[in-house]
C-alpha positions as CSV (number, residue, x, y, z in Angstrom):
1,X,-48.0,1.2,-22.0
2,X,-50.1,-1.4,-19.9
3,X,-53.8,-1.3,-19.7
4,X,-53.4,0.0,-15.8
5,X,-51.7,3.1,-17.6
6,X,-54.2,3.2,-20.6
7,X,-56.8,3.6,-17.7
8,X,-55.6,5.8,-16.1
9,X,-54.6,8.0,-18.9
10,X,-58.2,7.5,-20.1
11,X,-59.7,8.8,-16.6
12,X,-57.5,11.7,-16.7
13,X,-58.3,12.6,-20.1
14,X,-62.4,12.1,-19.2
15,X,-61.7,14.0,-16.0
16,X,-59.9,17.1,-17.4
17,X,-62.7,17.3,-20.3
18,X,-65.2,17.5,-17.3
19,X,-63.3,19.8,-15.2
20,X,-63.6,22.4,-18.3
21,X,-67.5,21.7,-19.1
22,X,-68.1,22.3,-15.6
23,X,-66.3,25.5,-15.1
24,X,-67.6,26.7,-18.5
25,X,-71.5,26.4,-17.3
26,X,-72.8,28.5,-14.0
27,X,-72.6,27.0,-10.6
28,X,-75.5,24.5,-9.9
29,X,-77.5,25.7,-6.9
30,X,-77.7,23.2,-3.8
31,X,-76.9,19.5,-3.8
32,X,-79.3,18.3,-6.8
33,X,-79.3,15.5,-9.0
34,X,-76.0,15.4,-11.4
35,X,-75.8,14.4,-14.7
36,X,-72.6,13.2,-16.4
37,X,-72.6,11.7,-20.2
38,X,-70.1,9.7,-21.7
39,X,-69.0,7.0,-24.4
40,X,-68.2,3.9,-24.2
41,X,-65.0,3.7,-26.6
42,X,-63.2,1.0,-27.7
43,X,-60.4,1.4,-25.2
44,X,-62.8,0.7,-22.6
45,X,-63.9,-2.6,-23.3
46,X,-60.3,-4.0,-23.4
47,X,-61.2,-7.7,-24.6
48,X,-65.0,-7.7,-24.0
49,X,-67.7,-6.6,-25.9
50,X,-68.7,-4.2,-22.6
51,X,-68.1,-2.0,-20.3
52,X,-66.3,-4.2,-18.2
53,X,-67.9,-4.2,-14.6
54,X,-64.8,-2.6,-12.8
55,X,-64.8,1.0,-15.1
56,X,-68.1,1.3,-14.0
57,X,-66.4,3.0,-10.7
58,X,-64.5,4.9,-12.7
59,X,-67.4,6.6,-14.1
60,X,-69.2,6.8,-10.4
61,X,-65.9,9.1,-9.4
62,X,-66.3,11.3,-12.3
63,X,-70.3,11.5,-11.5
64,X,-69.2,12.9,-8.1
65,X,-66.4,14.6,-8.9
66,X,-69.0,16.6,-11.2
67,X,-71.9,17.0,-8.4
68,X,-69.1,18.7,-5.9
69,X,-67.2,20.9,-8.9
70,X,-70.1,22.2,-10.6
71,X,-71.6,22.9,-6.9
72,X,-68.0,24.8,-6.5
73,X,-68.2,22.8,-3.5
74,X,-64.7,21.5,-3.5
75,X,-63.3,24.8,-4.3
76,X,-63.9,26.3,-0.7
77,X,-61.2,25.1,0.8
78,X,-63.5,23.1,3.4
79,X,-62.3,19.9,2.2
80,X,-58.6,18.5,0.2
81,X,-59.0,14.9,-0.4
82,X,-61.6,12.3,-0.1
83,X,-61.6,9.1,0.7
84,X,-63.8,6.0,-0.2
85,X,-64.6,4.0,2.7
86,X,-67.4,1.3,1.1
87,X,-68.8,1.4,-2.7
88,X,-71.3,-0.8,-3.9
89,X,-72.7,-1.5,-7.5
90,X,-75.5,-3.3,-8.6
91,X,-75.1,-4.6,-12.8
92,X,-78.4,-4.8,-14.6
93,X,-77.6,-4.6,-18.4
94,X,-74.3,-4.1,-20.1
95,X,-73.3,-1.0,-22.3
96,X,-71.6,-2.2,-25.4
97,X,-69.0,-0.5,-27.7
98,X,-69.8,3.5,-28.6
99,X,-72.9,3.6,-26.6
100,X,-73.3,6.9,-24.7
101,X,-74.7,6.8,-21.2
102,X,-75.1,9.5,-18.3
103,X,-74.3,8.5,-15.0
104,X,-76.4,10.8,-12.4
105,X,-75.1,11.5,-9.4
106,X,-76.7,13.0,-5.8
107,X,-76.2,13.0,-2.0
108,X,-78.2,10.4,-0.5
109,X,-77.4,11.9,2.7
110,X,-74.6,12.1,5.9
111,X,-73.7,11.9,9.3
112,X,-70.8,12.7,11.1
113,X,-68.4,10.9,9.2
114,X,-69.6,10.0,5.9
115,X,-70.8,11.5,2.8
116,X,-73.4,8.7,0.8
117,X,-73.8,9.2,-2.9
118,X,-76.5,7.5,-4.8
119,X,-75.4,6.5,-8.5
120,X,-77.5,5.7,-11.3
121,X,-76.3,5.0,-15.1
122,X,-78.4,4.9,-17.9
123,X,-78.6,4.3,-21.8
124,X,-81.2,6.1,-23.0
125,X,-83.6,6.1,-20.4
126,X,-83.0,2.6,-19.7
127,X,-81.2,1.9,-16.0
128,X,-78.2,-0.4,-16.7
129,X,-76.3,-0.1,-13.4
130,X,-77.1,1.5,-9.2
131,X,-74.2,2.7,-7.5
132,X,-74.1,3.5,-4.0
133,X,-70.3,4.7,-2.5
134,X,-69.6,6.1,1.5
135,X,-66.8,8.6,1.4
136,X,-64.5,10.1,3.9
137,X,-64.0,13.9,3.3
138,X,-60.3,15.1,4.5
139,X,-58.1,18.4,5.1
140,X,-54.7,17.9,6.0
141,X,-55.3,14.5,6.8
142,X,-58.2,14.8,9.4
143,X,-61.2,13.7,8.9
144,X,-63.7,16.7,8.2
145,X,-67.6,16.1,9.5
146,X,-70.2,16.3,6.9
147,X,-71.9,18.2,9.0
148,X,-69.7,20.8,9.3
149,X,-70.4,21.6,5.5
150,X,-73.6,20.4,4.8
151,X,-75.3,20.9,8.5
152,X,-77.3,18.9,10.3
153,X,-77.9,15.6,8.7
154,X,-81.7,13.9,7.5
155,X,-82.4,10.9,8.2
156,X,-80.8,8.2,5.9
157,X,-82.8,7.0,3.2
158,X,-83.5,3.0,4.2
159,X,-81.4,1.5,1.9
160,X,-78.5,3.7,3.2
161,X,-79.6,2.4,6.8
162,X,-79.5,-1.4,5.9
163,X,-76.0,-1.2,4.0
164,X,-74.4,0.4,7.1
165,X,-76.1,-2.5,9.2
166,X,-73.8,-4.4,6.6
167,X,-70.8,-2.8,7.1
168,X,-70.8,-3.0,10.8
169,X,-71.8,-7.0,10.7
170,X,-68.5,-7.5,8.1
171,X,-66.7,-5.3,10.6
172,X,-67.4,-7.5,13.5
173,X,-67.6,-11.1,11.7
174,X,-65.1,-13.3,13.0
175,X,-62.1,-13.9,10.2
176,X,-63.2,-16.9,8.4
């Protein structure tokens, strides 16, 4: 087995013990902060003594996969798949072998194309990493609006603002 399928094996595993926490516990009212805890085992440092940078998305997918189950948000049928379009993480401190962590998850807002979630992991109470990720919701292969399921959207939050501004100026930058 290669450490691509120990990965994935891994996320499944994670994923399918949060899929039955979150179905066990009542539906979360509205679109509120999320909270996802975890471990950092062995397996997951491969040759480091830390949470290697890269598994740190791994645990951003399972904070939003969390915020939209236990919202029994993707259960209506309004949406299949999703799609990450941009995903951005900022490292502050490392988590080292068996720490536990929660990664806390929340809509920093939409428009018509885009969901933006706002990640935050901690140890303790201490923030070690700030995760922000732009996601294309899809059924049958079209792109759904946000505002379609969520309604008209608020403003963006500036730092959502400026990291579009970002987006669009790689977009448009000549090829180097």
């Amino acid at each position: 087995m290669t450490s691509d399928d120990e990965a994935v094996m891994n996320l499944v595993l994670r994923l399918a013990l949060l899929l039955l926490k979150t179905y066990l516990t009542p539906a979360q009212p509205g679109m509120t902060l999320s909270t996802a805890r975890f471990r950092a085992w062995p397996h997951d440092l491969r040759l480091r003594d830390h949470l290697p940078n890269q598994r740190f998305f791994n645990f951003m997918e399972l904070g939003r996969f969390h915020l939209l189950h236990s919202r029994r948000l993707a259960l209506k049928g309004l949406f299949t798949h999703r799609m990450i379009a941009a995903q951005d993480l900022v490292y502050i401190k490392p988590i080292g072998r068996l720490q536990s962590f929660k990664v806390t998850t929340e809509i920093a807002g939409w428009d018509s194309k885009y969901v933006y979630y706002a990640h935050k992991v901690f140890c303790k109470e201490s923030l070690v990493a700030n995760g922000l990720v732009k996601e294309a919701l899809l059924k049958n292969g079209t792109l759904v609006s946000p505002i379609n399921i969520f309604g008209n959207p608020p403003a963006l939050p500036e730092t959502i603002s400026r990291w579009q501004a970002c987006h669009q100026a790689l977009k448009q930058a000549p090829a180097a």
